[in-house]
ROVEX-388403 format. One line per field, with one value per residue (C-alpha): residue in three letters; x negated, y negated, z negated. Coordinates in pm, 1 decimal. Example, Ala and Ser with C-alpha at 12.3 -4.5 7.8 and 13.67 -1.06 7.14 Angstrom:
REM residues 2
mimar (Ala,Ser)
x (-1230.0,-1367.0)
y (450.0,106.0)
z (-780.0,-714.0)
REM end
This chain:
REM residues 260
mimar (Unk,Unk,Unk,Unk,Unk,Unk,Unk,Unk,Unk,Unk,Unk,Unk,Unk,Unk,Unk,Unk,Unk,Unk,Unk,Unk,Unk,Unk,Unk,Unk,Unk,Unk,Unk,Unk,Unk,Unk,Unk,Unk,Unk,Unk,Unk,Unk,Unk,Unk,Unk,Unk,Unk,Unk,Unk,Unk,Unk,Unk,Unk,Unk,Unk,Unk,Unk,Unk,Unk,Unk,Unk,Unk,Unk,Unk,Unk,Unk,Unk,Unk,Unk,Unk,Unk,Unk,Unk,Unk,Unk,Unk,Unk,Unk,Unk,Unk,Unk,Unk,Unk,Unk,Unk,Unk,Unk,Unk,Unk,Unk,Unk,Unk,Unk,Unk,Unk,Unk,Unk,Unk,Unk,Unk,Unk,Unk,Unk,Unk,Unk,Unk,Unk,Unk,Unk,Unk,Unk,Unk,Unk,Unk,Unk,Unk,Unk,Unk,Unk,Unk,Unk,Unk,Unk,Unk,Unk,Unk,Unk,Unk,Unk,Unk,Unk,Unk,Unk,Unk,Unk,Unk,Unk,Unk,Unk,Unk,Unk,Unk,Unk,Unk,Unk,Unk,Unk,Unk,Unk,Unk,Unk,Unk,Unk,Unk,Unk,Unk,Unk,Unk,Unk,Unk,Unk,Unk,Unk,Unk,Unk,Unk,Unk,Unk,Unk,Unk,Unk,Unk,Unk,Unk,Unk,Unk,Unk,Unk,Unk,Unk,Unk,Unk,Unk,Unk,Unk,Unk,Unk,Unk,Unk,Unk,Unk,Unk,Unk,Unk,Unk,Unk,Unk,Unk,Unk,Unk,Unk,Unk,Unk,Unk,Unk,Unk,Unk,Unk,Unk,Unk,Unk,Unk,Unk,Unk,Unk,Unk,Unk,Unk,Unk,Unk,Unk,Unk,Unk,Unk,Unk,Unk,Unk,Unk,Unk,Unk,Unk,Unk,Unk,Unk,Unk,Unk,Unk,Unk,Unk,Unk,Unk,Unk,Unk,Unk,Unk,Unk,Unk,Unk,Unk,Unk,Unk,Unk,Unk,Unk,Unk,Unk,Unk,Unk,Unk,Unk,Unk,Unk,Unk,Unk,Unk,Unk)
x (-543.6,-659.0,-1003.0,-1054.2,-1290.9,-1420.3,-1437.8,-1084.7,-997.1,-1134.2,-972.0,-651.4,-680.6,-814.0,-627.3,-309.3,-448.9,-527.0,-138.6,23.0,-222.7,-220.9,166.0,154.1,-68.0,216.3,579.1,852.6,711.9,360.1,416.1,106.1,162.5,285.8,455.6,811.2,923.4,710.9,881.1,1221.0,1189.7,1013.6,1318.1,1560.1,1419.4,1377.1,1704.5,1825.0,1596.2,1309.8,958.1,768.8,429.0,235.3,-85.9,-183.6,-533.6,-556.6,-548.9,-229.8,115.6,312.2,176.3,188.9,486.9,301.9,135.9,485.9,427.4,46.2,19.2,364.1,515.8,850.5,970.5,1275.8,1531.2,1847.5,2160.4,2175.0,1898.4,2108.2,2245.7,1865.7,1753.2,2081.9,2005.3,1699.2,1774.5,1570.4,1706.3,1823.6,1900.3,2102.2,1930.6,2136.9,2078.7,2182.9,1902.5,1781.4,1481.7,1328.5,1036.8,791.7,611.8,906.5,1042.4,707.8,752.6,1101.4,1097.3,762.1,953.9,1283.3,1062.4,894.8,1207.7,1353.4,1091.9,850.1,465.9,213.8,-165.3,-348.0,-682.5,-660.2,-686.2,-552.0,-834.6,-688.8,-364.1,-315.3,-213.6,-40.6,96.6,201.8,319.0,217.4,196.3,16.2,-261.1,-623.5,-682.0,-1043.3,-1132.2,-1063.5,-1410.9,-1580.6,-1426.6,-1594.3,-1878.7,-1943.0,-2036.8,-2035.2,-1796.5,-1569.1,-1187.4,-941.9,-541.5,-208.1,64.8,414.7,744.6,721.4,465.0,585.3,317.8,382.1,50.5,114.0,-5.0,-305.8,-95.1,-346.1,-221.9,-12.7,-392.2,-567.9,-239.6,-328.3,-650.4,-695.4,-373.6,-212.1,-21.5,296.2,656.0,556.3,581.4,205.9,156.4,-60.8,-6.5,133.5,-5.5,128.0,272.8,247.0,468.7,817.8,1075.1,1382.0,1258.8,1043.1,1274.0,1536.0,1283.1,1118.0,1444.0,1494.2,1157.9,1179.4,1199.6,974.2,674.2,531.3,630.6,646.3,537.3,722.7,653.8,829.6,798.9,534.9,348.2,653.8,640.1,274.8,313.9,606.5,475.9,709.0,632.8,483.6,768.0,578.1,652.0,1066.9,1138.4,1430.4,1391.1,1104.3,1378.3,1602.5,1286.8,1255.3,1608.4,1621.6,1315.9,1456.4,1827.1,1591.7,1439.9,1674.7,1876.3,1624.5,1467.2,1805.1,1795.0,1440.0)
y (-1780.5,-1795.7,-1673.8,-1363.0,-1303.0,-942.1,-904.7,-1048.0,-728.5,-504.5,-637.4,-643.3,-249.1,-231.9,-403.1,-252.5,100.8,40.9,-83.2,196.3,474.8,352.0,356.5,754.4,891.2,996.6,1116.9,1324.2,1563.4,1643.8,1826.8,1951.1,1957.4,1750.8,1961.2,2017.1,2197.2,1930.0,1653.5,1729.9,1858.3,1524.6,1314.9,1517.3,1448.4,1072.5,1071.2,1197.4,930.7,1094.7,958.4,1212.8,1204.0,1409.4,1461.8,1567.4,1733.0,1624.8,1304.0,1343.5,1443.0,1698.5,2066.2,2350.9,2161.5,1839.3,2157.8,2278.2,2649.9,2683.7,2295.7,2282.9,1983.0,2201.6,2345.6,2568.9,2551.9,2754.7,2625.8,2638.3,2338.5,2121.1,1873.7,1789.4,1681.0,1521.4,1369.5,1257.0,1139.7,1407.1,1484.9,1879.0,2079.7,2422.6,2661.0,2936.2,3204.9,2993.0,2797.8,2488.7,2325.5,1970.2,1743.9,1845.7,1492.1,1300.8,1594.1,1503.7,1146.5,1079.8,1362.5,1142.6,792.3,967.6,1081.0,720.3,537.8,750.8,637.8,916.3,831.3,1036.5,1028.4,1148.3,1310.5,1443.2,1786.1,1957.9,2177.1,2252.6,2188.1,2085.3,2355.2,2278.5,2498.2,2772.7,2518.6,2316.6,1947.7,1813.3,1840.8,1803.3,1599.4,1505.1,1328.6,1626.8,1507.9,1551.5,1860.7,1955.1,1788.9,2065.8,1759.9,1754.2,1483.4,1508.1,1499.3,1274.1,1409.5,1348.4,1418.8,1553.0,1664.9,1976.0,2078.8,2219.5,2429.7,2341.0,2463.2,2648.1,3024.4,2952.9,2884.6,2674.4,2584.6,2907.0,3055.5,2841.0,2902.2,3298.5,3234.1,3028.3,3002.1,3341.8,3533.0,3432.2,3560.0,3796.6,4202.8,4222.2,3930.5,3769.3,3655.1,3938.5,3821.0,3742.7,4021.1,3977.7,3737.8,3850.2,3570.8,3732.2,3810.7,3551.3,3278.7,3401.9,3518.4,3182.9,3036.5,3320.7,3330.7,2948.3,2948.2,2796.3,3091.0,2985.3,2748.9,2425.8,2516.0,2591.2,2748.1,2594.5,2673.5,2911.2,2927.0,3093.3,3402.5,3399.0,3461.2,3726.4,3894.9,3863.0,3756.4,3466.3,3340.4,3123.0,2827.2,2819.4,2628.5,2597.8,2814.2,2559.0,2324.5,2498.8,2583.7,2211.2,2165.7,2449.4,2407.9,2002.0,2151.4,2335.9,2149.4,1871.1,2135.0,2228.6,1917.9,1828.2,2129.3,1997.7)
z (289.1,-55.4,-180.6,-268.1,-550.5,-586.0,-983.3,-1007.2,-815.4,-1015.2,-1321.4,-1199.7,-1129.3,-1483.6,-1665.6,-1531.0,-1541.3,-1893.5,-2019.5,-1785.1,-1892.9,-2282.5,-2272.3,-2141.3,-2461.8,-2614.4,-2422.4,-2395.9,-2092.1,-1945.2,-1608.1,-1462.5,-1078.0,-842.6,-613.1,-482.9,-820.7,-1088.0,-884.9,-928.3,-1261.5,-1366.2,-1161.6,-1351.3,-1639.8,-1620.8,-1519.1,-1866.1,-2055.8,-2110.8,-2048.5,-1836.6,-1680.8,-1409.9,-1385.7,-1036.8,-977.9,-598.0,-457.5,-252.3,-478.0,-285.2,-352.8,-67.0,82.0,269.6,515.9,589.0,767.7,853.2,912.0,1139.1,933.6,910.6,590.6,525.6,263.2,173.0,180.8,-228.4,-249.2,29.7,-280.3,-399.4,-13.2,51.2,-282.7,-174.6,155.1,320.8,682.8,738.0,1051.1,1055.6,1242.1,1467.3,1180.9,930.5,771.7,716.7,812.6,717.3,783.2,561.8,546.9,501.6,208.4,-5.9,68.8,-13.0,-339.1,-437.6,-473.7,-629.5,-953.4,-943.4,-886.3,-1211.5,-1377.8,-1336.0,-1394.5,-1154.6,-1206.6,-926.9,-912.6,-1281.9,-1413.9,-1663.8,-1854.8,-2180.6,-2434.0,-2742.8,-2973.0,-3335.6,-3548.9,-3330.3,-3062.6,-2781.7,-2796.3,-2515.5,-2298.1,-2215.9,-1907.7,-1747.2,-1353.4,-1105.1,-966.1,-1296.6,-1264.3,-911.7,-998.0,-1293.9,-1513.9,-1875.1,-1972.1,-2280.6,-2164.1,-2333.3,-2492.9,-2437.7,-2651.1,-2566.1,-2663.9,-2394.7,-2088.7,-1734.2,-1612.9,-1231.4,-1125.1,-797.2,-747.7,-996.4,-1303.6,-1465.8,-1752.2,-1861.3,-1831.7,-2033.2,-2298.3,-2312.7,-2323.9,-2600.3,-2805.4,-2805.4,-2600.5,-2378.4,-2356.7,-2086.6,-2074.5,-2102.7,-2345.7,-2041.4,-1680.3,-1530.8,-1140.9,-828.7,-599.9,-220.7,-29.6,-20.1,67.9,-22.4,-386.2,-436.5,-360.8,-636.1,-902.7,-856.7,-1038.7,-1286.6,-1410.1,-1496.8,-1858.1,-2197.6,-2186.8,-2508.3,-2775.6,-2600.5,-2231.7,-1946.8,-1595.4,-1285.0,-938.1,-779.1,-1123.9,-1277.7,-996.6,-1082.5,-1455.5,-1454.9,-1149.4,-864.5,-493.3,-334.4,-81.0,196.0,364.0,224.3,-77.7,-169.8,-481.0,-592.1,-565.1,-752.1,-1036.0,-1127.3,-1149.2,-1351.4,-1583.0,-1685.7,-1755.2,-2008.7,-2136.3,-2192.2,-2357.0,-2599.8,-2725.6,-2806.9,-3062.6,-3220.7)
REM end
């Protein structure tokens, strides 16, 4: 077996962190979240030739889905998001009522190397604190260490420039947040996040898709952070319509950057 030598190591993490991260300053797509609905959004859009990166705050991709229903690695589906799991490969049952259930572990795991294999870029453990707002629009984002983050530190962050942003933040709608806050207000009734309503599967699972749309110039809400913005109901441990929401949110984007 060949030596090992420690520094050499370390400079091979470096030195390809530094060409891979240098090459994402400026793309196509920032998604922020790597859950169910930022991962098929970003695999539909590398599919389509655009050059998208996540940035994931935690250290594991995967969202609410890797915890299935209160830790039970199961996760349901409706028969509507069948064609992206068969797509994937992911393995579904049909339940006697008529549902469909999946492995929640192997559903993160197999939607996780789709968007790489498309060409999809995911950076772990970073967090999105802030965008980059030009005339009237947003074009890019404002990324530090999640653990400088936690740590309550006072390190300057570093930017990243893009064509579009998915806000795929999860109930807490980070970056839609930071948008109202600081740029102006969003395409909402109120002009701000409207909030999310208690969990509700039925409703939740179809407003999830229909409130997938741009929210401000530039940024768009997919998956649970859409329901939080426009006020509709958390849906639980089914997601299909998350599914669905990434589809959904690349078709439109990919539709409008062809009009810019």
């Amino acid at each position: 077996m060949a030596q090992i030598d420690d520094i050499e190591v370390t400079r091979a993490i470096l030195e390809r962190f530094g060409r891979e991260m240098g090459g994402a300053l400026n793309v196509d797509v920032v998604i922020g979240g790597a859950g169910p609905a930022g991962l098929v959004a970003g695999q539909r859009l590398a599919e389509r030739g655009l050059k998208v990166t996540i940035f994931e705050r935690k250290l594991a991709p995967g969202g609410g889905m890797w915890g299935g229903g209160m830790t039970f690695p199961v996760i349901v589906v409706q028969e509507a998001s069948l064609p992206i799991l068969k797509g994937a490969g992911i393995r579904v049952e049909r339940t006697k009522k008529g549902y469909y259930t999946a492995d929640s572990v192997e559903a993160v795991a197999k939607l996780c190397a789709g968007a790489i294999d498309a060409g999809v870029r995911i950076y772990n453990a970073v967090s999105i604190e802030d965008v980059v707002f030009r005339k009237g629009r947003i074009g890019g984002v404002v990324i530090n260490w999640s653990a400088v983050e936690i740590a309550g530190m006072h390190v300057d962050p570093l930017s990243i420039g893009s064509r579009a942003v998915v806000d795929a933040t999860g109930h807490a709608a980070e970056i839609c947040k930071v948008t109202q806050r600081k740029a102006g207000e969003l395409r909402t009734p109120s002009g701000n996040l409207e909030g999310e309503k208690s969990m509700w599967a039925e409703v939740g699972e179809r407003t999830v898709v229909e409130n997938t749309r741009e929210v401000f110039p530039g940024l768009y809400v997919a998956g649970m952070a859409a329901n939080a913005v426009y006020g509709a109901p958390r849906m639980g441990p089914i997601f299909g319509g998350m599914l669905l929401s990434g589809e959904r949110c690349a078709q439109l984007i990919v539709r409008d950057l062809k009009k810019r």
